[in-house]
N, C-alpha and C positions, 0 to 999 in steps of 0.2 A: 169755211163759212165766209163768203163773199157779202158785203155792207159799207152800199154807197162806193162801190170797189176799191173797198179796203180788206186783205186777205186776213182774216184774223185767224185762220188755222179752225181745225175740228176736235182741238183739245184747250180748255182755256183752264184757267188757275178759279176756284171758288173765289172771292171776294175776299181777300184778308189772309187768304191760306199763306202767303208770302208776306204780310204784314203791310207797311205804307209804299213801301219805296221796292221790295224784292230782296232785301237782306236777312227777310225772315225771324223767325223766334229762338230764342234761347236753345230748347229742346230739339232745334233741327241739325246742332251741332255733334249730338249723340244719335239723331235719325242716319245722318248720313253716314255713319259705320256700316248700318245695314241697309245701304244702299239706296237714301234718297237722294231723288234726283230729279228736276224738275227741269231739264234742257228739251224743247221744243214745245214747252206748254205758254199760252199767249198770257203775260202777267194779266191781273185782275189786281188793282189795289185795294186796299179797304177799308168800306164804306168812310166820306166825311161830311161832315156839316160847316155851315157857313161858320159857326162860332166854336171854341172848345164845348166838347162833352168830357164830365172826369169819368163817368161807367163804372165799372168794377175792374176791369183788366188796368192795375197799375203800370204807370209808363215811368221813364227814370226824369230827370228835369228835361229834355229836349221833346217832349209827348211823342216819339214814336217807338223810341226800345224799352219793351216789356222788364217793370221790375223784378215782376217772380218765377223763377223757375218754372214752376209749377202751379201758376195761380190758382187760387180758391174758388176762384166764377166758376170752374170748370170741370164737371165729374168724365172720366173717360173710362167705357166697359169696354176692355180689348176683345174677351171673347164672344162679345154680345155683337161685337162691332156696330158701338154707339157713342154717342157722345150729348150729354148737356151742356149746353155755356150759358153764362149772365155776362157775355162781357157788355152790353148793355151802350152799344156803340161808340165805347171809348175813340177818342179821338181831339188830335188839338185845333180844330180848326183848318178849312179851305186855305185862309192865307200863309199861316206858316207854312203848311206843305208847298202850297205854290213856290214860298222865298225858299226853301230848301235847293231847287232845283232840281234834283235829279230825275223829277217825271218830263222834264223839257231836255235832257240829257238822255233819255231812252233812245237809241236809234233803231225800235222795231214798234208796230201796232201793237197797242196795249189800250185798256180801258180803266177809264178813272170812275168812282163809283159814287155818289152822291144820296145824299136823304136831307126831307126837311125836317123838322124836329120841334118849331115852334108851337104851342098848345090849341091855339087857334086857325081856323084857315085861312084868314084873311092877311095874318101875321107869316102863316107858314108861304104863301104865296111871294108876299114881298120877300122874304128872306130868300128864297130860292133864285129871288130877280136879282138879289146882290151875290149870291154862289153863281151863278152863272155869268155876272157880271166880272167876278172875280176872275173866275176860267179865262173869260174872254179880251181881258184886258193883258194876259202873259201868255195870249193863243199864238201870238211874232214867235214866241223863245224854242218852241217846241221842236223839236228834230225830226219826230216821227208823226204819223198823224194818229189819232185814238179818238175811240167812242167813250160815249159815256153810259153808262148802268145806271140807272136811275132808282133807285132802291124803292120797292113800294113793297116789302115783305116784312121789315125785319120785327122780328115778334120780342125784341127787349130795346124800343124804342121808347118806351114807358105811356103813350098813348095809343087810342084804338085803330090798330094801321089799316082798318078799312075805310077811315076815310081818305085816306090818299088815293084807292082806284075811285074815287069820286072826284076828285083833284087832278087825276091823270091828264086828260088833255089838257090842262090850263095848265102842267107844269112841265110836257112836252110841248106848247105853244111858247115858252119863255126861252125854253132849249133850246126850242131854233132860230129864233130870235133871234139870239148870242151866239152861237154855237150854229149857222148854218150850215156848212160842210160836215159835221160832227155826228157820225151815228151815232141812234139816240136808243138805246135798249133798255125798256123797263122792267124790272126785276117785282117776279107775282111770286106769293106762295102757294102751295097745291090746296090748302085751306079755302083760297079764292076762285068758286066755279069757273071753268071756262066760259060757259055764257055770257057773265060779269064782264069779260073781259074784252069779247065783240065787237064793242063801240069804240075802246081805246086802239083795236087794230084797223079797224077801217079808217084811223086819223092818220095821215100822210107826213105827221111828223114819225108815227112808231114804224121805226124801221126794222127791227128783230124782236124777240119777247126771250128772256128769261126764266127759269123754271128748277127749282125751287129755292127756297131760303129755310133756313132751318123752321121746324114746328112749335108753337109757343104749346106750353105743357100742359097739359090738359085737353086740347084740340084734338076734332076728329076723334072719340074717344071710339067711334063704330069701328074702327077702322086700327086705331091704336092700343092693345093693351098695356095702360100705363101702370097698372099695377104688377103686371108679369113683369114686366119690364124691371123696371123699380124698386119692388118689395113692399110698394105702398101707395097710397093714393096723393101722399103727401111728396113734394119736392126735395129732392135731398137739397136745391138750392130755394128753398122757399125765402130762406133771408134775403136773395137778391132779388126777390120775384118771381121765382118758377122756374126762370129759366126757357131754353128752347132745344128740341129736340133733331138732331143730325143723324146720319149711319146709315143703316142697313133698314130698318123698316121705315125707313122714306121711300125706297126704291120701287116698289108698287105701287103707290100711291102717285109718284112723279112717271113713271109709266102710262098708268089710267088718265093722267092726266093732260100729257102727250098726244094719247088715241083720240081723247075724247076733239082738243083742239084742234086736230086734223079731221076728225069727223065733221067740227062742226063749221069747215070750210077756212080756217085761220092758214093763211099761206105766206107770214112771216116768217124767217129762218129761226128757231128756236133755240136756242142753247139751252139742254138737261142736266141737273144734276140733282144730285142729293142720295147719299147710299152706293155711288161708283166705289166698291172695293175691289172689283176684278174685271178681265177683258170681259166677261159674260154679260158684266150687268152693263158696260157700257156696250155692247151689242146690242143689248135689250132695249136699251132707250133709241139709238140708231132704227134699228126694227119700228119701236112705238112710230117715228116722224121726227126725232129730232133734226138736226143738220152741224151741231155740235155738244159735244160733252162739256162738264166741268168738273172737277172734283173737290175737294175739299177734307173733308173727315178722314179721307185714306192718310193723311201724310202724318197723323195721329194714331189710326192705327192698323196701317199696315203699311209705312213706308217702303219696304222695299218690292213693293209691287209697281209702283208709279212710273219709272221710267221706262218698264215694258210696257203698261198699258198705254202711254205715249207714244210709243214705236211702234207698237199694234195701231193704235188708229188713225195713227198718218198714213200707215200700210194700206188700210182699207180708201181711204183716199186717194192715194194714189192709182191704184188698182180698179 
């Protein structure tokens, strides 16, 4: 997937699957017995915000290594192949990752992923002028060049994330601003019609599109049975708010979703995911129109499938 010709490959990491930096989570220590492995997938960091958020996903004192094993945000069905989280976009803040350094120490294309989070949009607007302000002032340090994701999905940001595709062009108008050279990739959920989304691609700042973010719980209920699913119409993570839902029954819905965006004349390179647990299903979305994969939920639960589905779909690019 070629952006602003920057190669960023046709396999990319979901947002966080790798954690902030690429050192990953606790649990990926006993994944890679059964064989995870994530060499030739283009990292994806995940998501931050201009200020700390504390979320639910406990961090130890430095906010980016995960305190629990096993955190509680997070129910996982292996054979359901699904996944709830609340981690509710834990994170310490744009500056300290920036002062970490090691995303200016990367020497491959990588994308850094951003959301605003203020309650207001007038407040959410300027706050996004100083995260990109931020970016833009340690843009010297950087080794490698990287786009950015622009989060306009994430369904446990604790306000109504449809008004961000209303915010869209005015907060790809500030991205480029700062960040001219800097592909700019806005991250939709399959919840958000492709229609809706039209106007933001015909803007000369949206250079690729995004697809999908996990599903906040209860969504799409036509389309989702959350009670088969579940055992209940209730959330087993209702205490952190419901939650959002990953896996395998995302994978038709981001499909449909695909078709529909290619039918409806969108001729931005797409990066799919949501529900990639095998080379099939990322065929399936190639087939839909995508122009690249992401994964995510596999590395949860079905680690040792990843590093072939990586070598498979370089295959198919090359070829």
């Amino acid at each position: 997937m070629q952006i602003l010709g920057i190669d960023f490959g046709t396999v990319l990491d979901g947002s966080g699957v790798r954690g902030f930096f690429g050192d990953g989570y606790p649990y990926h220590r006993y994944s890679r017995r059964f064989g995870l492995d994530f060499t030739g997938s283009t990292f994806v960091a995940k998501t931050a915000s201009l200020i700390r958020r504390t979320g639910y996903l406990l961090y130890h004192q430095d906010g980016t290594t995960p305190l629990e094993r096993f955190p509680k945000c997070i129910v996982i069905k292996p054979f359901q192949g699904l996944v709830l989280n609340a981690v509710g976009l834990s994170n310490p803040g744009i500056e300290k990752l920036l002062a970490d350094g090691r995303w200016q120490a990367r020497p491959e294309p990588f994308f850094i992923s951003v959301i605003p989070i203020f309650d207001q949009p007038e407040w959410r607007l300027q706050e996004f002028v100083d995260l990109m302000r931020a970016i833009a002032m340690r843009r010297a340090e950087f080794r490698a060049r990287f786009g950015l994701q622009i989060n306009l999905s994430c369904a446990n940001a604790g306000f109504d994330i449809s008004q961000l595709i209303e915010e869209a062009q005015n907060l790809l108008a500030v991205a480029s601003h700062f960040l001219p050279d800097v592909p700019l990739m806005p991250k939709f959920s399959v919840e958000t019609p492709a229609e809706l989304i039209l106007p933001i691609t015909a803007d000369e700042n949206c250079h690729a599109l995004c697809v999908s973010n996990a599903l906040r719980w209860g969504a799409l209920h036509d389309r989702i049975n959350w009670r088969e699913l579940f055992g209940s119409d209730r959330s087993p993570l209702e205490l952190y708010g419901g939650g959002a839902l990953s896996g395998a029954p995302l994978l038709p819905l981001v499909i449909d979703w695909v078709t529909k965006a290619r039918a409806l004349g969108i001729h931005q390179p797409i990066n799919a995911g949501g529900g990639v647990l095998s080379i099939n299903d990322a065929q399936a979305l190639f087939e839909a129109g995508a122009d690249s994969i992401f994964f995510g939920s596999i590395a949860m639960l079905r680690p040792w499938r990843i590093k072939k589905l990586i070598g498979t779909v370089h295959s198919w690019s090359i070829h």
